[in-house]
C-alpha positions in Angstrom: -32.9 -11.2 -27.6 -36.6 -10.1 -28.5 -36.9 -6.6 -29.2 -39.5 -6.4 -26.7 -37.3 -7.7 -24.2 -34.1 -5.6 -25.3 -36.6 -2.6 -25.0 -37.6 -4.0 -21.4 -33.9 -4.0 -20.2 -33.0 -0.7 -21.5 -36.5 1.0 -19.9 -35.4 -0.6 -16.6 -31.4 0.6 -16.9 -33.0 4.0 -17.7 -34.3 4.7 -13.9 -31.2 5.6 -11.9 -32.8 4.1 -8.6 -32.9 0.4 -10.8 -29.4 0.8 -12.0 -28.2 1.4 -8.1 -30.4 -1.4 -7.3 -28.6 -3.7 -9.6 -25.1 -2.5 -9.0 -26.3 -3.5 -5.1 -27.2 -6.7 -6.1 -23.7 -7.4 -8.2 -22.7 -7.9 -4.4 -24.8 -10.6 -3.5 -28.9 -11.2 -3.1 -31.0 -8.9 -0.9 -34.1 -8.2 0.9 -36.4 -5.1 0.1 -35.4 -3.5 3.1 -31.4 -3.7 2.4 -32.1 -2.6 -1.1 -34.6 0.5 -0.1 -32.1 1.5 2.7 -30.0 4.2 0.3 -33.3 5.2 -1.0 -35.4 8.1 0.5 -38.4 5.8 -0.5 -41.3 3.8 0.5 -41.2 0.0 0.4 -44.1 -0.1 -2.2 -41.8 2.5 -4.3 -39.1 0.1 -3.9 -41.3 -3.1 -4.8 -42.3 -1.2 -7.8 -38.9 -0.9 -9.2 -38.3 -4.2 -8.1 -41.3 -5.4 -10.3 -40.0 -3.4 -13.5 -36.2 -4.9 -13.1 -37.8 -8.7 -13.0 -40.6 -8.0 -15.6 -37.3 -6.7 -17.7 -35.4 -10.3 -16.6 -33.1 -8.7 -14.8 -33.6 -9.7 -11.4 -35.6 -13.0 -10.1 -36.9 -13.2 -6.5 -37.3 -16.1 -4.5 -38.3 -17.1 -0.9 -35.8 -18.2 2.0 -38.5 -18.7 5.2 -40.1 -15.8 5.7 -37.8 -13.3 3.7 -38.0 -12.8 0.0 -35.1 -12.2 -1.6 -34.1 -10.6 -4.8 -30.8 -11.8 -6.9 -29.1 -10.2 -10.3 -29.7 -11.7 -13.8 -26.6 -11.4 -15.9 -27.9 -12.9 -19.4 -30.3 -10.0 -20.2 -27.2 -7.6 -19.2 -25.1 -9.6 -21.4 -27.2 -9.6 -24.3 -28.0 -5.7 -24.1 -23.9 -5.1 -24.2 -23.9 -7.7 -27.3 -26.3 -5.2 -29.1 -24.9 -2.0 -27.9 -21.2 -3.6 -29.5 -22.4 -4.1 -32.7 -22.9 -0.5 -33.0 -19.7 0.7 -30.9 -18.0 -1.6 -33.8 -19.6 0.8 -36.4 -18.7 3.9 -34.6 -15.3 2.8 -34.4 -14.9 2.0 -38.1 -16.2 5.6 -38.9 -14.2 7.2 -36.3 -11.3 5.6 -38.0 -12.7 6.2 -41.3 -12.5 10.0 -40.3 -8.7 9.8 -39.0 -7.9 8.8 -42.4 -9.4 11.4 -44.4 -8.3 13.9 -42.2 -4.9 13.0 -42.5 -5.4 12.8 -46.2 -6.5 16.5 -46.3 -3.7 17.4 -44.3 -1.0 15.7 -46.7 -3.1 17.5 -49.8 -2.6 21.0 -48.0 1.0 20.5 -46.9 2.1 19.9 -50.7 
């Protein structure tokens, strides 16, 4: 994934009305008005975080007759978890780095 993109998805998962908006969407496509419904917003406001979440790949909107409706992208998701692992795989190694020296020190005290 670009870093362009990867900063896209994050920008967009960093509004909590776009992450409520997605976890909506994990059930199935929906209109602007079913996705502005929690939402103590206008429809513009909605369409505007609409327009961030597809800019950042993470939605795409089509047309069905008259309604335009807006459905969840997985792949950028996927690829912004594939990132964050790398370093939750470093983390962990240090974490358990840590665990060992501690109990190293506490052998050296206890002799």
């Amino acid at each position: 994934m670009a870093t362009d993109q990867l900063s896209a998805v994050f920008g967009a998962l960093a509004d909590p009305t776009r992450r409520a908006i997605l976890e909506r969407l994990v059930r199935g496509d929906a209109t602007v008005g079913e996705l502005g419904a929690p939402f103590a917003m206008s429809q513009p406001a909605i369409s505007r975080h609409l327009k961030v979440l597809e800019q950042a790949g993470l939605i795409s909107r089509s047309r069905q007759a008259t309604t335009r409706l807006s459905h969840l992208e997985a792949a950028p998701l996927r690829e912004a978890t594939s990132w964050l692992a790398a370093y939750r795989e470093h983390w962990e190694q240090r974490y358990d780095q840590l665990g060992e020296l501690l109990a190293e020190l506490s052998d050296t005290e206890e002799t």
